[in-house]
MIVOFI-104954 format. One line per field, with one value per residue: x, z, y of N, C-alpha, C in turn; residue in one letter. Coordinates in steps of 0.1 Angstrom, whole numbers, plus 2048, in hexadecimal, padded with zeros to 3 digits. Atoms other than C-alpha are relative to their C-alpha. Last residue first. Layout:
REM residues N
nu: c(X; ...)
nw: c(Z; ...)
nv: c(Y; ...)
cau: c(X; ...)
caw: c(Z; ...)
cav: c(Y; ...)
cu: c(X; ...)
cw: c(Z; ...)
cv: c(Y; ...)
r: c(A; ...)
//
This chain:
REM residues 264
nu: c(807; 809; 801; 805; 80F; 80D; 7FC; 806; 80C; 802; 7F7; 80A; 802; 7F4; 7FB; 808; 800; 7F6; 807; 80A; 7F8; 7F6; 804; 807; 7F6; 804; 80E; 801; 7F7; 80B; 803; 7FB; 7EF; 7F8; 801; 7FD; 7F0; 7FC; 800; 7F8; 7EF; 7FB; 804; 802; 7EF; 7FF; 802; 7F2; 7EC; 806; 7FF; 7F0; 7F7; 803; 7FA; 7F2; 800; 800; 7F5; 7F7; 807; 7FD; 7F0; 7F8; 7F6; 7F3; 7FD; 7F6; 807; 7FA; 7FC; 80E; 80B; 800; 806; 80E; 806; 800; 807; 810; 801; 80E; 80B; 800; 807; 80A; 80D; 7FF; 7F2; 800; 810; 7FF; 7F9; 80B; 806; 7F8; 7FD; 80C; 803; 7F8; 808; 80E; 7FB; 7FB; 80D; 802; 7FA; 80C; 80C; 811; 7FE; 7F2; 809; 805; 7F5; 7F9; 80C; 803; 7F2; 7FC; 803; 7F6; 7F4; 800; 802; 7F2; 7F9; 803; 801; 7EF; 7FD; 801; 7F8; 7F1; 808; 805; 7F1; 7FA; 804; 7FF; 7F5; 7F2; 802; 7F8; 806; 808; 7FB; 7F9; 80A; 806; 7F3; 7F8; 80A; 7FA; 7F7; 805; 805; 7F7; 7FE; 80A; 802; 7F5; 802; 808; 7FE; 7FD; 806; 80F; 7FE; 7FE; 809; 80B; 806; 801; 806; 7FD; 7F1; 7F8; 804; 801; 7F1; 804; 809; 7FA; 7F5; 80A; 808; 7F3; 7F7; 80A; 7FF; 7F1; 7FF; 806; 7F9; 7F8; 7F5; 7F8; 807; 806; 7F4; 7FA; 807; 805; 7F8; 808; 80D; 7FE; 7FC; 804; 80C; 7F1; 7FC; 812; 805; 7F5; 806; 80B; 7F9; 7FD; 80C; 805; 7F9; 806; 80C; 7F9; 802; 810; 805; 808; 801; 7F4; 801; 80B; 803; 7F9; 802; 80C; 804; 7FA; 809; 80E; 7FD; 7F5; 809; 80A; 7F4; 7FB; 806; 804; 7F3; 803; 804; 7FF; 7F3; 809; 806; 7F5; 7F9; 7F8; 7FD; 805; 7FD; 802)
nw: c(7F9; 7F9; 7F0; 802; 800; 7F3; 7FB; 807; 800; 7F1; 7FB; 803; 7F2; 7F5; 80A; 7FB; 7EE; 7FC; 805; 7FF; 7F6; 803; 806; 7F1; 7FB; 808; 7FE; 7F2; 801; 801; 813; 804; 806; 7F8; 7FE; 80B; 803; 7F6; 7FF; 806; 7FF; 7FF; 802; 80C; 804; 7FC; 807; 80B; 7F7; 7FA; 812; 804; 7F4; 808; 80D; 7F9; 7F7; 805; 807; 7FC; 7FE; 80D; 806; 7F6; 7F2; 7F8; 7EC; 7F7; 7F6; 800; 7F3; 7F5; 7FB; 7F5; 7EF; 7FE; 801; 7F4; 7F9; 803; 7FE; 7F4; 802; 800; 7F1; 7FF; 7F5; 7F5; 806; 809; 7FD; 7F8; 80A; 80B; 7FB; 7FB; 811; 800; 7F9; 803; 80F; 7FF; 7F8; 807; 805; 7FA; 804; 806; 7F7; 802; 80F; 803; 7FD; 80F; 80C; 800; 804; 808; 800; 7FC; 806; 80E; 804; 7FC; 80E; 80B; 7F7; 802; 80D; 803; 7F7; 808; 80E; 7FB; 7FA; 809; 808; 7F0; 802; 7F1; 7F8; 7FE; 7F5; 7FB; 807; 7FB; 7F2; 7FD; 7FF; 7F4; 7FD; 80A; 7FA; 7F0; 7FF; 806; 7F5; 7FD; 808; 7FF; 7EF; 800; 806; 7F6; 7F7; 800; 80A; 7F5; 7F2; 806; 7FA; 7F7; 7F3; 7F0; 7F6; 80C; 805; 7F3; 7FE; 80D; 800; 7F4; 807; 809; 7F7; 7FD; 80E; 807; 7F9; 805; 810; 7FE; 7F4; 802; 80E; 7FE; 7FE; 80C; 805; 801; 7FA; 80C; 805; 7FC; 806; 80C; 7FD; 7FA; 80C; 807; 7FE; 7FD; 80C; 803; 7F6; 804; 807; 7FB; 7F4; 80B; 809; 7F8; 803; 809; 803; 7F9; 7ED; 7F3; 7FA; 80A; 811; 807; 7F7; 803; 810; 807; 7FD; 807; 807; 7F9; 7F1; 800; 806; 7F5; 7F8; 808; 801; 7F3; 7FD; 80C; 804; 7F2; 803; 80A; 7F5; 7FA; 807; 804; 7F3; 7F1; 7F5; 7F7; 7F1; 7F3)
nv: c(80C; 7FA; 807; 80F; 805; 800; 80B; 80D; 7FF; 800; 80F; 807; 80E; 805; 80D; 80A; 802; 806; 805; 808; 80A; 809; 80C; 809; 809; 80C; 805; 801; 80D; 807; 7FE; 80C; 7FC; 7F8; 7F4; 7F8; 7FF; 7F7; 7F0; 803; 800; 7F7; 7F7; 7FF; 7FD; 7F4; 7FE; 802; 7F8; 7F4; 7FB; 7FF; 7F6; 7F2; 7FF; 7FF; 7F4; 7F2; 800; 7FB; 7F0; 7F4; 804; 7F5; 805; 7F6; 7FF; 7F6; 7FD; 7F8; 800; 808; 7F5; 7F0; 807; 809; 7F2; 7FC; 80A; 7FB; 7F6; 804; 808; 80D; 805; 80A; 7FE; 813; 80F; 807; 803; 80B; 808; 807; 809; 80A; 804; 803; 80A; 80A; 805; 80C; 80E; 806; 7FE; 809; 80E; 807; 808; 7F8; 7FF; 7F5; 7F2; 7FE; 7FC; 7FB; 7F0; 7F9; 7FF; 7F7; 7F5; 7FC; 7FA; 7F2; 7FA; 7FD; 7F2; 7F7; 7F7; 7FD; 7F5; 7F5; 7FB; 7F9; 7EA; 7F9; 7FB; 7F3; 7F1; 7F5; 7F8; 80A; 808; 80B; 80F; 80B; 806; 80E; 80B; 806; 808; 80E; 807; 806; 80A; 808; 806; 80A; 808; 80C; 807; 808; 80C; 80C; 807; 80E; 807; 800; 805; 810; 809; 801; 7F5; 801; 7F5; 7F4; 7FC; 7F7; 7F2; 7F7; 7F8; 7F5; 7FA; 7FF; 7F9; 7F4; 7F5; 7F5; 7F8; 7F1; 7FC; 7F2; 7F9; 7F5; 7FE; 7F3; 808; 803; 804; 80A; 810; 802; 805; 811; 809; 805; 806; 813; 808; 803; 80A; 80D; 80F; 801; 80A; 80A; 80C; 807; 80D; 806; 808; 80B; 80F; 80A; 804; 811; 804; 808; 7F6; 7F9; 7FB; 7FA; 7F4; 7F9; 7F9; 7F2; 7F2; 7FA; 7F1; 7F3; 7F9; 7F9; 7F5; 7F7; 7F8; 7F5; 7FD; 7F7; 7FB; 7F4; 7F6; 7F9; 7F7; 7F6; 7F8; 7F3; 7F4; 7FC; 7F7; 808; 7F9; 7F8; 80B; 7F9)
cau: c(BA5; BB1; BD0; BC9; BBE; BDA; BF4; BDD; BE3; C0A; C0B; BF7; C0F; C25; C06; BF7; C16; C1B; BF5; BFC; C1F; C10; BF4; C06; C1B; BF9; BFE; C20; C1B; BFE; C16; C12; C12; BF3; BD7; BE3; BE3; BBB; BB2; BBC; BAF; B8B; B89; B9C; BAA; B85; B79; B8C; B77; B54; B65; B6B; B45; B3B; B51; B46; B22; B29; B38; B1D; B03; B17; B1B; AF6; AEC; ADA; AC3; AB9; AB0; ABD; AB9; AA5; AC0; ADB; ACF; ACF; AF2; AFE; AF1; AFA; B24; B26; B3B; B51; B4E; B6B; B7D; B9E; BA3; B85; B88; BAB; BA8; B8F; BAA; BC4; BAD; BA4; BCA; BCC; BAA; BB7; BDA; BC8; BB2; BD4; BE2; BC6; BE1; BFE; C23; C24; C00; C13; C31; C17; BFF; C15; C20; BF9; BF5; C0E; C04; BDC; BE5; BF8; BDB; BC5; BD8; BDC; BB4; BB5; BCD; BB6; B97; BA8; BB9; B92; B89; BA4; BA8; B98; B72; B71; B4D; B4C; B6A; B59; B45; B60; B70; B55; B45; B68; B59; B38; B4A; B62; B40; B2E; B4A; B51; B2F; B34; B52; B43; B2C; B3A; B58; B43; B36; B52; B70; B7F; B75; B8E; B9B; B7D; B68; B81; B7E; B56; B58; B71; B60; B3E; B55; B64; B43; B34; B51; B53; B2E; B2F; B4D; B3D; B1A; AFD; AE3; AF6; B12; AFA; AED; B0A; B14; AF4; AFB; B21; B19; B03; B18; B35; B17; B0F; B35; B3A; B1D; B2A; B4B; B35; B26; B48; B56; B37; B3E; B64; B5C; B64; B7F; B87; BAA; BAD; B87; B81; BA6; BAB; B8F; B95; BB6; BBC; B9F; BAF; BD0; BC6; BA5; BBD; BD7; BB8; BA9; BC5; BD1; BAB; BB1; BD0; BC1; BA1; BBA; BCE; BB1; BA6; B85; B83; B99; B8A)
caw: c(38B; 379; 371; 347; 357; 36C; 34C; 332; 346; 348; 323; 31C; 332; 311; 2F6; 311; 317; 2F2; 2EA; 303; 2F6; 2D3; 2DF; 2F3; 2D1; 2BF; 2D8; 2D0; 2AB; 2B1; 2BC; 2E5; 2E4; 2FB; 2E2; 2D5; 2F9; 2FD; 2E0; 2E9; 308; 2F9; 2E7; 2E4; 306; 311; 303; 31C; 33B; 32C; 317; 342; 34E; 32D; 336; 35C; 34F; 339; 351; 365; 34D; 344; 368; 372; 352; 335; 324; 2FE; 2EF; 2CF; 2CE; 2AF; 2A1; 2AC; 29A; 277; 27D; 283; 264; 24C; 25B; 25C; 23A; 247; 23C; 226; 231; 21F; 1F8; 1FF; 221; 21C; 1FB; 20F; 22F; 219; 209; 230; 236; 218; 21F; 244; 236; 21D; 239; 249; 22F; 236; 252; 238; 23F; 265; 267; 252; 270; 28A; 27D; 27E; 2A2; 2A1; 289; 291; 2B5; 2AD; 298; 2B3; 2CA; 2B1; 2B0; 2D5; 2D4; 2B6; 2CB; 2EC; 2D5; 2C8; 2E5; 2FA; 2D8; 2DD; 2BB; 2A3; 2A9; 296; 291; 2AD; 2A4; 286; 297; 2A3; 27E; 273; 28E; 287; 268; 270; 286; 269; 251; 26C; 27A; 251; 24F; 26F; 25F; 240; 246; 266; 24C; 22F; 23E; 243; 236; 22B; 207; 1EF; 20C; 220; 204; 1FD; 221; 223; 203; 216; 233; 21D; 208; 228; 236; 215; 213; 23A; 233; 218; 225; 24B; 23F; 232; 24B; 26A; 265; 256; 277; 287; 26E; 278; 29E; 298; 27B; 295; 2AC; 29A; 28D; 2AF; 2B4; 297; 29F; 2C1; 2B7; 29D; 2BE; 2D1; 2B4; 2B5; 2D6; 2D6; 2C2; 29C; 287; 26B; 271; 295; 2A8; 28C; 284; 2AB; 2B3; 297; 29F; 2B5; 2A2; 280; 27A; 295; 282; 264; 27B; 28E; 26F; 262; 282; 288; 262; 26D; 28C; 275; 25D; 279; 287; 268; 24C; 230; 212; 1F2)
cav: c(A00; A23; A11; A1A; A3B; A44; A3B; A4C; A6C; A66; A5D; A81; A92; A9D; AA1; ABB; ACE; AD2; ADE; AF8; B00; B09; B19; B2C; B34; B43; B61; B66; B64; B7E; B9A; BA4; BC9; BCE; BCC; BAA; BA0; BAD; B9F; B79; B80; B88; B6B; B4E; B51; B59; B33; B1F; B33; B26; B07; AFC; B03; AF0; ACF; AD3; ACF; AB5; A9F; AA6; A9E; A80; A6F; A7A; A65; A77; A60; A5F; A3D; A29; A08; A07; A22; A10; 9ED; 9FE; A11; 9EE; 9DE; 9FF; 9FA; 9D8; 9DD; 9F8; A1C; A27; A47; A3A; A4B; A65; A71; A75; A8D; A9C; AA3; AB1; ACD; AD3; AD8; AEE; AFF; B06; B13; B2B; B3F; B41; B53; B6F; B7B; B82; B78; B7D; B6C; B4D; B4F; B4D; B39; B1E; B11; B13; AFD; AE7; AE4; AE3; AC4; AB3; AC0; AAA; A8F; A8A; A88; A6E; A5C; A5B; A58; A38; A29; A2C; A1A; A00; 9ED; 9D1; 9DD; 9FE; A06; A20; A35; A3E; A56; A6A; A6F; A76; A93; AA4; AA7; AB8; ACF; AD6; AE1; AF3; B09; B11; B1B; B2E; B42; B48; B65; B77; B77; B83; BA2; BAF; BA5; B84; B82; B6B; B54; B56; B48; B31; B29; B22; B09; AF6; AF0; AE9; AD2; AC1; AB9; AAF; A92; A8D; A7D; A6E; A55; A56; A46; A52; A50; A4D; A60; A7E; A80; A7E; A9D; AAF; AB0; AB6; AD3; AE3; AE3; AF3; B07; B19; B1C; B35; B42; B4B; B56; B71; B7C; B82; B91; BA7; BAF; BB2; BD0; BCE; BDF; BC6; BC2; BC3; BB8; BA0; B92; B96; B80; B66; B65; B44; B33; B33; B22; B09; B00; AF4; ADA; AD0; AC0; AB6; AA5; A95; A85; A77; A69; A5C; A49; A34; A2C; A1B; A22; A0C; A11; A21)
cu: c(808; 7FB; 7F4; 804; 800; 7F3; 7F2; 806; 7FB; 7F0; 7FA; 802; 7F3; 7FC; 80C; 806; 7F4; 800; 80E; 7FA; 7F3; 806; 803; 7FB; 7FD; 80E; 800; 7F6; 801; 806; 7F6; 7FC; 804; 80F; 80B; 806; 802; 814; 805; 802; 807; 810; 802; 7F6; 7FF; 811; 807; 7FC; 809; 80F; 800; 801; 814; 806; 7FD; 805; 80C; 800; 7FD; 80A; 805; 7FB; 804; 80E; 7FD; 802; 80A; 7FB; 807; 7FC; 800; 807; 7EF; 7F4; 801; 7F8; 7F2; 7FC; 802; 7FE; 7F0; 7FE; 7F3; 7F3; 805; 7F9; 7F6; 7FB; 7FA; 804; 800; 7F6; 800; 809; 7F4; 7F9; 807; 7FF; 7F1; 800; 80E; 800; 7F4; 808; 805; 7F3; 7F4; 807; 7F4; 7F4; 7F5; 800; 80C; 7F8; 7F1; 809; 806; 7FB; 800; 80E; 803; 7F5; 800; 80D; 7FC; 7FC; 80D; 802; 7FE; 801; 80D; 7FF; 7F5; 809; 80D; 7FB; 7F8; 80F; 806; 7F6; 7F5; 808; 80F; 800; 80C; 800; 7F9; 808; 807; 7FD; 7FB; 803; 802; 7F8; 805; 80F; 7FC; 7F9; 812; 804; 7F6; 800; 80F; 802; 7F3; 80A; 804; 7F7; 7F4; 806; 808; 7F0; 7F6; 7FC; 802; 7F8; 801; 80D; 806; 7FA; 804; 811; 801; 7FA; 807; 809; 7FD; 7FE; 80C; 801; 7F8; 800; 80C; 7FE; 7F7; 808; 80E; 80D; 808; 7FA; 7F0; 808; 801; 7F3; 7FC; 80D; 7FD; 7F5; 802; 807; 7F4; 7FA; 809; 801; 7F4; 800; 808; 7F8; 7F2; 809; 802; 7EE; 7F7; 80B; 7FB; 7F2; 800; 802; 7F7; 7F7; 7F2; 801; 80B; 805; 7F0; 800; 809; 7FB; 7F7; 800; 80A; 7FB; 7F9; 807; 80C; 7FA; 7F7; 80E; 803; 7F6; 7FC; 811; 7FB; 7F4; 806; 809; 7F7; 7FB; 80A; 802; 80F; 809; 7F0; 801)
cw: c(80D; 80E; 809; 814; 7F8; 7F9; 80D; 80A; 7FE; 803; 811; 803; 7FC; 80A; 80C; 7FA; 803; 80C; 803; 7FD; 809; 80B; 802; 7FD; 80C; 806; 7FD; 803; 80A; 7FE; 800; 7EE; 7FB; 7F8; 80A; 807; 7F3; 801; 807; 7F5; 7F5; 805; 804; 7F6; 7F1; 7F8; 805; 7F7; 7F7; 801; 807; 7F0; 7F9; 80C; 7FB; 7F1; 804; 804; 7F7; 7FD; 80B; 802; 7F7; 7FE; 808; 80F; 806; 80D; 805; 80D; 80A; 807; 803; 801; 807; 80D; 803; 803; 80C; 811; 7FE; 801; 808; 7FC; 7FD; 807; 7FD; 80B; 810; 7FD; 7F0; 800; 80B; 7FD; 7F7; 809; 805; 7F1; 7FF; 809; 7FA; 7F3; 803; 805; 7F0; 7FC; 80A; 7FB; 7F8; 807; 800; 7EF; 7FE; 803; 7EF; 7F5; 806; 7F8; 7EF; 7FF; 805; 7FD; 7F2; 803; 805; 7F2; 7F8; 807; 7FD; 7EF; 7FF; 805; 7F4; 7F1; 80B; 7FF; 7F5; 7F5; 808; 7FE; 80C; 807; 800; 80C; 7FC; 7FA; 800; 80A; 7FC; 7FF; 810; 807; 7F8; 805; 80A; 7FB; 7FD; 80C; 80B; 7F8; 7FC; 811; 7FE; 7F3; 807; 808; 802; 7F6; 809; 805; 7FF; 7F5; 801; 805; 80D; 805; 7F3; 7F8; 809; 7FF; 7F3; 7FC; 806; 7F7; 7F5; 80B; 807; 7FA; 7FF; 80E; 804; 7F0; 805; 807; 7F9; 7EE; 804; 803; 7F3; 7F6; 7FA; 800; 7F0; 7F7; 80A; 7FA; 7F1; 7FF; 80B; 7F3; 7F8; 804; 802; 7F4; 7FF; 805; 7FD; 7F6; 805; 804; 7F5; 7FA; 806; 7FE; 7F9; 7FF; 800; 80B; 806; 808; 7F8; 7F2; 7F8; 80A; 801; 7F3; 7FB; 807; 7FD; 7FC; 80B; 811; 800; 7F7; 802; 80A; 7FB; 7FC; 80E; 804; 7F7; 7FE; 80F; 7FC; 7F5; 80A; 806; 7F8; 7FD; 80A; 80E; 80D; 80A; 80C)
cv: c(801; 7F9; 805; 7FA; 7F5; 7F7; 7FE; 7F7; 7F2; 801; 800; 7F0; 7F9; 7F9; 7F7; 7F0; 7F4; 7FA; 7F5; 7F2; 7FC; 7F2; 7F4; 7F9; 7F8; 7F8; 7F5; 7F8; 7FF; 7EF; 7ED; 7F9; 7F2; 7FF; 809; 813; 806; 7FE; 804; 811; 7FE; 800; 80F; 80A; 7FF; 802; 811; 80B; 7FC; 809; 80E; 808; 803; 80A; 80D; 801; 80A; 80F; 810; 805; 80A; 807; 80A; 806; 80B; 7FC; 805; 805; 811; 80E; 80E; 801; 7FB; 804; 80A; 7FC; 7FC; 80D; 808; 7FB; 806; 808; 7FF; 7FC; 7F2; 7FD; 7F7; 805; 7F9; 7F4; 7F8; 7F9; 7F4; 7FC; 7F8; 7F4; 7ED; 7F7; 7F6; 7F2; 7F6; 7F8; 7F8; 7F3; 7EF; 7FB; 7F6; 7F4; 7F7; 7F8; 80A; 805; 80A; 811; 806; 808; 809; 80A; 806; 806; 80C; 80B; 803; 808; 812; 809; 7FB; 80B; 810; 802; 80A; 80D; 80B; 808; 801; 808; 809; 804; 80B; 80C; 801; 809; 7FB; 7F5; 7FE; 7F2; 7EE; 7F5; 7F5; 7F2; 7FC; 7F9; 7F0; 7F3; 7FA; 7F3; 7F3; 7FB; 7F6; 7F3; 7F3; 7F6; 7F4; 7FB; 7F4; 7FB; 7F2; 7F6; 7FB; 7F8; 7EF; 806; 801; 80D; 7FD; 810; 80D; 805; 808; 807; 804; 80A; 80E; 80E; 806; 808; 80F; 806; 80B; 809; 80A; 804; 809; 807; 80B; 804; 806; 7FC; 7FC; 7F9; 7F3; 7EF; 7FB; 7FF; 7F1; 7F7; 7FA; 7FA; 7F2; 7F5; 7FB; 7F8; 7FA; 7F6; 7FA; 7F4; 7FC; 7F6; 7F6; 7EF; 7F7; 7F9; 7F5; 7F3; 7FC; 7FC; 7EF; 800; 7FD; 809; 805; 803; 80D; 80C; 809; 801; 809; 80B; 7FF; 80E; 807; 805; 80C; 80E; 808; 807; 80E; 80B; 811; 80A; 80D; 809; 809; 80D; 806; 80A; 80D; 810; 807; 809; 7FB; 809; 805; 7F6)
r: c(X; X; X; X; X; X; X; X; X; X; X; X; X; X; X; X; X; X; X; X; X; X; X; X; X; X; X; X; X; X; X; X; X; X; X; X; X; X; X; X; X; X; X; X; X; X; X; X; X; X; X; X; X; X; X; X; X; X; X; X; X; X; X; X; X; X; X; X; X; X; X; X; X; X; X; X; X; X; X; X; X; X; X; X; X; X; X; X; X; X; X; X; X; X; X; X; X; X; X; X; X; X; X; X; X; X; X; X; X; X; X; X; X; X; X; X; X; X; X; X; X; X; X; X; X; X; X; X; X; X; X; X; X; X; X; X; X; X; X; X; X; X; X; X; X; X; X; X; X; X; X; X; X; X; X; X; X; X; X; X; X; X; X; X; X; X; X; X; X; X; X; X; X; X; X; X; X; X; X; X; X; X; X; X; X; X; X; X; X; X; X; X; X; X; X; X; X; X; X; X; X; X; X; X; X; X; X; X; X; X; X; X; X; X; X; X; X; X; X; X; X; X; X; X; X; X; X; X; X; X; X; X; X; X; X; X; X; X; X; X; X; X; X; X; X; X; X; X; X; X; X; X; X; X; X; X; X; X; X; X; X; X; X; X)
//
C-alpha cells in the first residue's frame, strides 16, 4: 500500500464525480416520472438525500481523525456501494427514498477523504491541489453527465450500475494507494489540542453567499429539471447542460487561477 499523492486524490475526486453525475441530474425526474411522485416528495427525499451528504462529511472528518484516511474511504466506499446494489436490484418505492441518502452519506463521507488528505501533503501547492482536485471533479461530472444520457436511452436503472462501477473503481484505489503518511497520528494528535472553533466574519460570509448560491443552483436539479422533461425536452438533453457547464468551467479555470495567482 503506497502512501497517499495528489496525483491519487484527483483521480479519486474524478471517480467520484464521474458516479454522482450519473445520478443527481435524474433523481427528480426518476421520482416524479417513473415512480409517480409529486415534486413535493421528490423535493423531500432531495433533502434527505442532502441531510446525509452532510452528515456523512461531518462523520467522515471525524473518522479522518481517528482512524485515518485509508480506513476511512474503505467503509465509506462499502456503505456507498452497499446503498447502489440495493438500488440496482430494488429501485422503486419505498426502497429508493430508502437508499438514496445512505448512499448521500457514504460518497459525502468520501469526498471528505480525499479533502482531508490534502492537509498532510507538504511537498506540493495545496491551493494547486484543491484547485486540480476541483477541476477533477467537473472533469468527472463532464463524463458522467456526457454519459447518462446515452445509458438513460438504453435503460434508466443502468445508471444505478455506472455509479457502483465507478465507485467499485474508487475502493480498489483507496486500497492499493490511499496510504496515510507516517506523521500522519503525530499531527492529528497536536490538531486536536489546538483545536478551537471560531467563525470569522470572512468565513461566515463566505458561507453565507455559498448557501444563498446551492439555494438557486439546487432548482435546476430539481424542480427545473422536471419541468423540461415535462415539456418535451428528453433527459439526454437535459444531462447535456451539464455537460457543457462542467466544460465552460474546466476551460476559464486557467484564466481564474491566473487573477488569483497575481491576486497581490
Amino acid at each position: 500500500m503506497k502512501k497517499v499523492t495528489a496525483k491519487v486524490l484527483v483521480l479519486g475526486a474524478v471517480l467520484l464525480s464521474t458516479g454522482a453525475s450519473f445520478m443527481w441530474p435524474i433523481n427528480t425526474i426518476f421520482i416524479h416520472t417513473y415512480l409517480h411522485k409529486s415534486l413535493t416528495v421528490a423535493g423531500i427525499v432531495l433533502f434527505f438525500n442532502s441531510l446525509f451528504s452532510f452528515f456523512g462529511n461531518y462523520v467522515g472528518g471525524k473518522m479522518f481523525d481517528r482512524l485515518g484516511g485509508h480506513k476511512t474511504a474503505i467503509i465509506n466506499a462499502l456503505i456507498a456501494i452497499f446503498a447502489l446494489v440495493g438500488l440496482i436490484f430494488n429501485h422503486s418505492w419505498p426502497a429508493f427514498p430508502i437508499l438514496l441518502p445512505i448512499l448521500g452519506f457514504g460518497v459525502g463521507g468520501s469526498y471528505t477523504v480525499v479533502n482531508s488528505f490534502v492537509a498532510h501533503i507538504e511537498e506540493a501547492d495545496r491551493y494547486k491541489i484543491f484547485n486540480n482536485i476541483y477541476v477533477g471533479s467537473k472533469i468527472g461530472s463532464m463524463i458522467g453527465t456526457a454519459l447518462c444520457g446515452f445509458v438513460v436511452s438504453v435503460k434508466i436503472s443502468l445508471v444505478f450500475v455506472a455509479n457502483c462501477i465507478c465507485l467499485s473503481i474508487f475502493l480498489i484505489v483507496v486500497i492499493f494507494l490511499y496510504g496515510n503518511r507516517p506523521e500522519f497520528i503525530k499531527k492529528v494528535e497536536q490538531k486536536a489540542r489546538l483545536f478551537t472553533l471560531k467563525l470569522y466574519p470572512g468565513i461566515g460570509l463566505i458561507a453565507l453567499f455559498l448557501g444563498m448560491t446551492w439555494i438557486v443552483n439546487s432548482q435546476w436539479g430539481s424542480n427545473i429539471s422536471a419541468h423540461l422533461t415535462d415539456i418535451g425536452i428528453p433527459i439526454g438533453k437535459y444531462s447535456f447542460l451539464w455537460t457543457m457547464n462542467s466544460l465552460i468551467v474546466i476551460v476559464l479555470m486557467p484564466l481564474i487561477n491566473h487573477f488569483a495567482e497575481n491576486r497581490d
